[in-house]
C-alpha positions as a Markdown table, in Angstrom:
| # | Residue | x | y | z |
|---|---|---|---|---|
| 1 | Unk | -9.2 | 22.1 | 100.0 |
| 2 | Unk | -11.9 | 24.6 | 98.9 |
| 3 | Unk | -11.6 | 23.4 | 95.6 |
| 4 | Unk | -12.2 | 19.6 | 96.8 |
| 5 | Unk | -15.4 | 21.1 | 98.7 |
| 6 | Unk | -16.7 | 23.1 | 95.7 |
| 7 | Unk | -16.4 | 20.2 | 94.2 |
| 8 | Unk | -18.8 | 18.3 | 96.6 |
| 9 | Unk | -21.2 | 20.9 | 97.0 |
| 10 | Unk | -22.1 | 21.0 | 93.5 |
| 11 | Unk | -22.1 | 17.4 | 92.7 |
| 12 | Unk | -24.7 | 17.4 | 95.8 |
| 13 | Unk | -26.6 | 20.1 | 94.3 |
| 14 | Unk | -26.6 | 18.6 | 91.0 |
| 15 | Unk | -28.7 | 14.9 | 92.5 |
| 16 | Unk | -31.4 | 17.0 | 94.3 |
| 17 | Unk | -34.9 | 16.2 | 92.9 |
| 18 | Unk | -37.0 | 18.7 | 92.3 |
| 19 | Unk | -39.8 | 16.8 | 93.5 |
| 20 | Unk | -41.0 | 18.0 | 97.9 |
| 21 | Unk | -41.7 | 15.1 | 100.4 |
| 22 | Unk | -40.0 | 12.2 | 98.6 |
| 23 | Unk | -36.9 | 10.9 | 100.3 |
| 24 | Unk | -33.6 | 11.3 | 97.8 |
| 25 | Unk | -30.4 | 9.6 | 97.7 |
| 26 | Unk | -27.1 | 11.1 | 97.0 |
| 27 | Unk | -23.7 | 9.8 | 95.5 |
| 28 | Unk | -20.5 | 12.2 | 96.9 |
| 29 | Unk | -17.7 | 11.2 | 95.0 |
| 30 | Unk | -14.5 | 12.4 | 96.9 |
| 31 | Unk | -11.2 | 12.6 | 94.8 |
| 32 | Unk | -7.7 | 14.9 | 95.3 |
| 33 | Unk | -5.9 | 17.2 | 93.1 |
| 34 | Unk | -4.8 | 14.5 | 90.8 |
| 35 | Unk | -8.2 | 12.8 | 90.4 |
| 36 | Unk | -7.6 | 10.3 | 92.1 |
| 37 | Unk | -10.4 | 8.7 | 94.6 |
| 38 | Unk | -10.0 | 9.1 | 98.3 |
| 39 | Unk | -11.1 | 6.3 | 100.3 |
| 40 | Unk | -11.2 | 6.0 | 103.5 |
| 41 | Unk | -12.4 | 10.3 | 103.8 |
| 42 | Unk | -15.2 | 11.0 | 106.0 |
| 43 | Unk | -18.1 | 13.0 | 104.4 |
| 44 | Unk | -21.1 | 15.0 | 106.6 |
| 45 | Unk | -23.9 | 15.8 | 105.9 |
| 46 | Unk | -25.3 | 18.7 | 108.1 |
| 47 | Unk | -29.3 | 20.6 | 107.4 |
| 48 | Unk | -28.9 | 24.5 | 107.3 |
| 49 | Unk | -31.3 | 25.0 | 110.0 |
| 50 | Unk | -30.8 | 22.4 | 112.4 |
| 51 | Unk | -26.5 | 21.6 | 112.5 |
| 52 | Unk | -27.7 | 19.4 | 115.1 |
| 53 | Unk | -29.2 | 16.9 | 112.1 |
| 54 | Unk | -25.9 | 15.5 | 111.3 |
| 55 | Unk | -25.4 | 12.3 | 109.0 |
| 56 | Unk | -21.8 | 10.7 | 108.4 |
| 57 | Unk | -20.8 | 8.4 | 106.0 |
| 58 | Unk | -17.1 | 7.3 | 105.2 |
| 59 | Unk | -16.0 | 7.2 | 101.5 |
| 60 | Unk | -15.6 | 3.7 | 100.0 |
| 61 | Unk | -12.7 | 2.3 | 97.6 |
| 62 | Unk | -13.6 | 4.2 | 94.7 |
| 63 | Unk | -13.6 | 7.7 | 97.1 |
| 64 | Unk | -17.9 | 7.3 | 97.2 |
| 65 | Unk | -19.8 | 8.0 | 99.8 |
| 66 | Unk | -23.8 | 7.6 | 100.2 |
| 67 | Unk | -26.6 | 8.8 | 101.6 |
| 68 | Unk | -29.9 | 7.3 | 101.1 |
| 69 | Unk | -33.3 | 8.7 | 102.5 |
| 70 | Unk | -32.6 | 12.1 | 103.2 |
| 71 | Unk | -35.1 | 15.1 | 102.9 |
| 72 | Unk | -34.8 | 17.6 | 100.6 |
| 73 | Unk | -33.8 | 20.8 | 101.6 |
| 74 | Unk | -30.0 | 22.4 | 101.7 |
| 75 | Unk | -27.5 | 20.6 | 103.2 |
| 76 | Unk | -23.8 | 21.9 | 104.4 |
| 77 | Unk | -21.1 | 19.3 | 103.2 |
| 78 | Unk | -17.4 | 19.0 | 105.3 |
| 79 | Unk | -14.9 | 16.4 | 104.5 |
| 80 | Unk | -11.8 | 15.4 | 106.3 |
| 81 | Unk | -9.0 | 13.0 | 105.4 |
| 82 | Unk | -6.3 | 12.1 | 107.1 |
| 83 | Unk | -3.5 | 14.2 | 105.6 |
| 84 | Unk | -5.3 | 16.7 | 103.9 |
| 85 | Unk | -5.6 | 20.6 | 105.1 |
């Protein structure tokens, strides 16, 4: 599991843009130990200094889930599936 979520974090980190005030999109692709894609898997998205700002998304068929218009800033990523630890 915390290698799923490393996983995550730095594919989020990776689609930041470098560029302050413009709303960014990211693509979270969600897969297991085999590589396979996990659809179905619910992905949030929660600011470091308000856990209140939550967004939620749930992966699509090929285990992708996105967010559109967020801020930039750092974000705290948690997944859960059904099955998984």
């Amino acid at each position: 599991m915390r290698t799923i979520l490393l996983l995550f974090f730095c594919a989020f980190l990776c689609s930041a843009c470098p560029y302050a005030g413009f709303s960014q999109s990211v693509n979270i692709t969600i897969k297991d130990s085999q590589r396979s894609p996990l659809a179905g898997a619910t992905v949030r998205l929660s600011e470091t200094g308000d856990s209140s700002k939550i967004v939620v998304d749930a992966t699509n068929t090929s285990g992708i889930a996105i967010f559109e218009k967020l801020k930039e800033g750092i974000y705290i990523v948690r997944v859960s599936y059904v099955g998984y630890q």
